[in-house]
N, C-alpha and C positions, 0 to 999 in steps of 0.2 A: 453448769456455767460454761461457755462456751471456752475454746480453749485460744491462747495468745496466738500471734502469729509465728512468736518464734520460738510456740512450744509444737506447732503441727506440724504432722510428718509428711512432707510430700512426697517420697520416697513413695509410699503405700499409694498417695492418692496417683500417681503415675500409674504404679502398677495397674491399680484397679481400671483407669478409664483406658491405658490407653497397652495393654497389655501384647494385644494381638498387632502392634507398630514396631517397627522396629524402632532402637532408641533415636531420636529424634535431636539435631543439635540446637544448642540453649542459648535463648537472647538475653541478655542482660537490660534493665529497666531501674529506671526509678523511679517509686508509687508519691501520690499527697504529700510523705509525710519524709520523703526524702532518705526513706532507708533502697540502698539498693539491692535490689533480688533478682534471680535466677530463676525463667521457666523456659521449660521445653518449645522449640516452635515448633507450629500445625503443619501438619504436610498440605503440598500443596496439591491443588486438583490441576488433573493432568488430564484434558483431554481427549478421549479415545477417539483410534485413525479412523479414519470416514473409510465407506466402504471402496471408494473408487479407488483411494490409493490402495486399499490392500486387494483388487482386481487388475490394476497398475501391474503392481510387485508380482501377481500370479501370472501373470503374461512375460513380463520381464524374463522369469526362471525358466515359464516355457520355453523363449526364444532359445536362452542359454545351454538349454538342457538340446534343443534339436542343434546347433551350430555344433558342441563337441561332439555330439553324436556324428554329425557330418565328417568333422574332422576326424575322429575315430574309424569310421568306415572308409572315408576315402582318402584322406592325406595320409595319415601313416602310414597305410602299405602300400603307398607306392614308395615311400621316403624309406621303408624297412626292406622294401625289395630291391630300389637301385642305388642306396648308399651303407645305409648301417651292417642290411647283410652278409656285402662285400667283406666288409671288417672279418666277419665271425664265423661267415659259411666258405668254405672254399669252392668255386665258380664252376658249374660240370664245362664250358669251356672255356679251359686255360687260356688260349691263345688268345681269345679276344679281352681287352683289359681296357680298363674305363681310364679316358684322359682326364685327369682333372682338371690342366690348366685348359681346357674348353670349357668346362663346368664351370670353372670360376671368371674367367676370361675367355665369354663366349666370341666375341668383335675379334679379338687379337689375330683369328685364321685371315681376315684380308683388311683389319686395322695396324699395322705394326711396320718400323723402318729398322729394327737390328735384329739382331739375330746371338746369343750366347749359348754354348754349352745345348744348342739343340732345341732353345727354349727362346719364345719370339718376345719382342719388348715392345713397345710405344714410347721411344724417345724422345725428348725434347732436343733443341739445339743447344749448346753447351755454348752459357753466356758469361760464367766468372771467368774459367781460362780457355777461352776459345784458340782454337790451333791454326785460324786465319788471324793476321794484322786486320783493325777496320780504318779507313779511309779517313784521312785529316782533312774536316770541313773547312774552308777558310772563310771567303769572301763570297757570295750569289750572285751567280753574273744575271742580274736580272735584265739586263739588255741582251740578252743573249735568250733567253728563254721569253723574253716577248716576241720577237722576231722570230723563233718558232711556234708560238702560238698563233703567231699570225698567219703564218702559212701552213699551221693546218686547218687554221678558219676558211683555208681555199680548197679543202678536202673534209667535207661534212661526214661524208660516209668513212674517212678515215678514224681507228681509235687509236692515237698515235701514248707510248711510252718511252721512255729517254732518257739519258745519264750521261752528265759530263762531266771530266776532273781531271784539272791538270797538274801532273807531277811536282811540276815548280812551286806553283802559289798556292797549290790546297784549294782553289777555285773550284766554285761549280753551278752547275746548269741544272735543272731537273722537272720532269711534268709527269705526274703520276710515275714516278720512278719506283714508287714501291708498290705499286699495284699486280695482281696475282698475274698471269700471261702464260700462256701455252710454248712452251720452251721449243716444242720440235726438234731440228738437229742440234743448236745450241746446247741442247741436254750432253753433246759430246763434248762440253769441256770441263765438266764436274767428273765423268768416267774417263777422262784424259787425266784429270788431275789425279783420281783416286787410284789409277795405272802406274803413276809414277810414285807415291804414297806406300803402295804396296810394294813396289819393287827395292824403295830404299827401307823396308821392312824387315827385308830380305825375305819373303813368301816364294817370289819369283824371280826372274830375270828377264831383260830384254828378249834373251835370245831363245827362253821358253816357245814350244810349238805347240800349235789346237790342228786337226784333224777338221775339214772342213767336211759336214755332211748335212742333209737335207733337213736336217733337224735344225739349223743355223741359218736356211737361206730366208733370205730376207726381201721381200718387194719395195721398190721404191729407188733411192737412189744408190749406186756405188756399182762395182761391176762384180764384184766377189760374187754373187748370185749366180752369175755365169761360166763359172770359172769351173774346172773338173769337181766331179768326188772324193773325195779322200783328199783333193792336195793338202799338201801340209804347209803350212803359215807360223812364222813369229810374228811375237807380240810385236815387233817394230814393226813386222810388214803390217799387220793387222791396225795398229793406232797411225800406221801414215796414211793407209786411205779410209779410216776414219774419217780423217779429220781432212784433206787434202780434199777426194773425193765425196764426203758424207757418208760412207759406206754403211747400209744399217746393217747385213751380214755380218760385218769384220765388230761392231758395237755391239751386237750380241754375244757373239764369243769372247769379247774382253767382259764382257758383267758374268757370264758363265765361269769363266777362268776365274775372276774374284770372288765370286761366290753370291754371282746372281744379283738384281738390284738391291737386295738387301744390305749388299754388304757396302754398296756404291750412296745409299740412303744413311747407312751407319756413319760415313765417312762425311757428307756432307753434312751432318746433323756435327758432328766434334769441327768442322772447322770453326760451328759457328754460325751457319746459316740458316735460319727459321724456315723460311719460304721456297726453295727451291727443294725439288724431292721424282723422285723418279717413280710411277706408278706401274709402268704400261712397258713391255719388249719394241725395240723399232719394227717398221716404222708404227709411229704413232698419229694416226690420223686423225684419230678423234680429238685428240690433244687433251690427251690426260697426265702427260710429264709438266710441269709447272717451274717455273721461276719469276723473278723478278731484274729488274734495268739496276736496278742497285746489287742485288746480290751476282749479275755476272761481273759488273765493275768490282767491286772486291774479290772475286776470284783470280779476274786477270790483275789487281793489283800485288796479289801476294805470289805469285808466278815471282817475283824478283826478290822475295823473300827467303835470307838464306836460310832462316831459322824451318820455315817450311818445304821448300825444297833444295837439293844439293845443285852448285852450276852444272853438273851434267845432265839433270834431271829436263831443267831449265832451257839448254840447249837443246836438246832432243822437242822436248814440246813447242819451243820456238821457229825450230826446223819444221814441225809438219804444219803449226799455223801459218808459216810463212809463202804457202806454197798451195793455199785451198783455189781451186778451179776455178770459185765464182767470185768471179770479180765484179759484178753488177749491181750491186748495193754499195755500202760506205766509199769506197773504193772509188765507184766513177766520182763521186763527188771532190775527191782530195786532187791537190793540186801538183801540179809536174817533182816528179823526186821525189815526194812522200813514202814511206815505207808503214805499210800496215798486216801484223800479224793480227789473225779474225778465225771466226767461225759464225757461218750464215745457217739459217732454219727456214724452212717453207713448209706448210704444211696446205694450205690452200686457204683457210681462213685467216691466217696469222703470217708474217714474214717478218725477219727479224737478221740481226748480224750487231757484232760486238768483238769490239779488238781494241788494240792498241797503235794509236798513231804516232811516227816520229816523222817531223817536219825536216825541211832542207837547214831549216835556220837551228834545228838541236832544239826545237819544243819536242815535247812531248806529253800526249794525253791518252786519256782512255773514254770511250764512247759505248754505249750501247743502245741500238735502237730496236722495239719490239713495236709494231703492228695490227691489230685487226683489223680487217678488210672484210668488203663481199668478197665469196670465192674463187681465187685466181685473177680480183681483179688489177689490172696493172696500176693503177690508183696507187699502190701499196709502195711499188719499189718507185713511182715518181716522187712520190714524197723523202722516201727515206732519201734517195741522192740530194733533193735540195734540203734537206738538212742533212748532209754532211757536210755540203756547200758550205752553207752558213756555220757552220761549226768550223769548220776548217777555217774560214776567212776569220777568223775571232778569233782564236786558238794561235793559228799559227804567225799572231802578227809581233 
């Protein structure tokens, strides 16, 4: 008699069929008659890989296996002979010793404006507290900067740049004012400024002396070049025909004295100023010193700043702009009685000048005109006179 359902054992019948399975997890069901029961589920059929992928895979590992090998043979020993075994082996010669801030900061040997503790940086300009005042914009004389766009549409081959601000109103003028420009001699009033910066430092003094020798002389403008060997110069003599003269001699030994352009790059990155940066020893013909029409407007504006400089400072630098040889730029353009301290740049493709004008009537503005031209051509300084013209007629009425 056969036996009931719920006297057979499936326990056994598992065992029997399906012995060599591992245990298998159980579906639950309900048969006809509405009792619910428990069996094992069927495994399921799986596929076997095709032969390409496991031809795939063997190539795969190939690849793997020659790449570390690669790297085993040839990147580790060099990476174990010019780094790790520094660490561990001591070096048969001492004297020579591996820079790291090269290794890790290879650019920094001729990418970098400061200089700390012997160790070079790439500094930005310092924009939360800057050490320059920036310039209170008021009103846009836009009648005033059409009337020089207009006449430089009468000089095509002119690339004219420009900046006006007057004292009183906050007023101003501007045409590509923040566009990059080959500074020239102008670069000497950033190293004027950072001369007197240093001095109220206390590093130096006025009355500090440099040793002038051939290592210093300079071509191009100023007469120091011609002057004995050895004579000895202070810093006064040296920053008045700087700036009076253009003397590039007497500009080089004030950036040697402060510690080289780096240190004149450090100084104008803290006042504040992005764009203007000194590259290149005078003269610079190629014109690789840089600024912009706005950043020397803000330098001469803060000249009258006491938080930045002390009134003797002030004096002193006012004394040698007041007093520069060329008067053939801004200058011709201003009218009878005008008083303008400046500093003029020529470089042959660029000509430029930037100062402060005070009118007969007690205006006062600040101006900077920068230039490119074809080379040497007089185009250059026609222009800048009738805009100062026109600037001065505006300005000072």
């Amino acid at each position: 008699m056969p036996k009931l359902a719920r006297e057979y054992n499936y326990r056994d019948y598992y065992q029997k069929h399906y012995a060599s399975v591992q245990e298998l997890p159980r579906r639950t069901y309900i048969n006809n008659h509405g009792t619910k029961t428990v069996r094992p589920a069927e495994p399921k059929y799986v596929k076997p890989k095709s032969k390409k992928v496991q031809r795939n895979n063997t190539i795969h590992r190939i690849i793997s296996v020659l790449f570390l090998t690669a790297v085993a043979a040839f990147v580790f020993p060099i990476t174990y002979n010019r780094v790790i075994k520094s660490f561990f082996h001591k070096s048969p010669y001492p004297a020579i010793k591996a820079d790291y801030q090269k290794i890790l900061n290879p650019t920094l040997s001729y990418l970098h404006n400061d200089l700390f503790l012997d160790t070079y940086f790439l500094k930005g300009a310092e924009t939360k507290n800057p050490q320059m005042l920036t310039l209170t914009e008021n009103q846009r004389l836009t009648g005033l900067e059409n009337s020089l766009r207009n006449l430089a549409s009468l000089y095509p081959s002119i690339e004219p740049s420009l900046y006006v601000w007057d004292y009183e109103t906050g007023n101003y003028a501007g045409i590509d004012s923040d566009k990059l420009y080959s500074a020239a001699s102008i670069i000497k009033i950033p190293v004027l400024i950072q001369l007197f910066r240093s001095i109220e430092a206390g590093q130096l003094t006025i009355y500090d002396t440099m040793t002038l020798t051939d290592y210093y002389r300079a071509e191009g403008s100023g007469s120091l070049q011609f002057k004995a060997e050895n004579s000895v110069w202070t810093m006064d003599d040296l920053a008045r025909v700087m700036i009076t003269e253009s003397d590039n001699s007497a500009t080089n030994m004030i950036m040697a004295k402060l510690g080289s352009m780096t240190d004149i790059n450090s100084g104008i990155r803290q006042w504040g100023l992005s764009k203007t940066r000194v590259n290149t020893w005078l003269p610079d013909m190629g014109g690789t010193n840089f600024t912009t029409a706005e950043d020397l407007a803000r330098m001469l504006y803060n000249l009258d700043n006491p938080n930045f400089l002390s009134v003797s400072s002030r004096e002193k630098i006012f004394d040698y702009m007041g007093h520069v040889h060329n008067d053939r730029l801004i200058p011709a353009g201003l009218g009878p009685g005008a008083v303008f301290i400046h500093k003029t740049g020529d470089i042959g493709k660029m000509l430029g000048d930037a100062g402060i004008v005070y009118t007969p009537n007690g205006k006062k503005y600040i101006v900077a005109i920068l230039v490119n031209r074809p080379y040497n051509s007089p185009l250059g300084k026609d222009f800048i006179v009738k805009a100062s013209e026109i600037i001065y007629n505006t300005m000072a009425r």
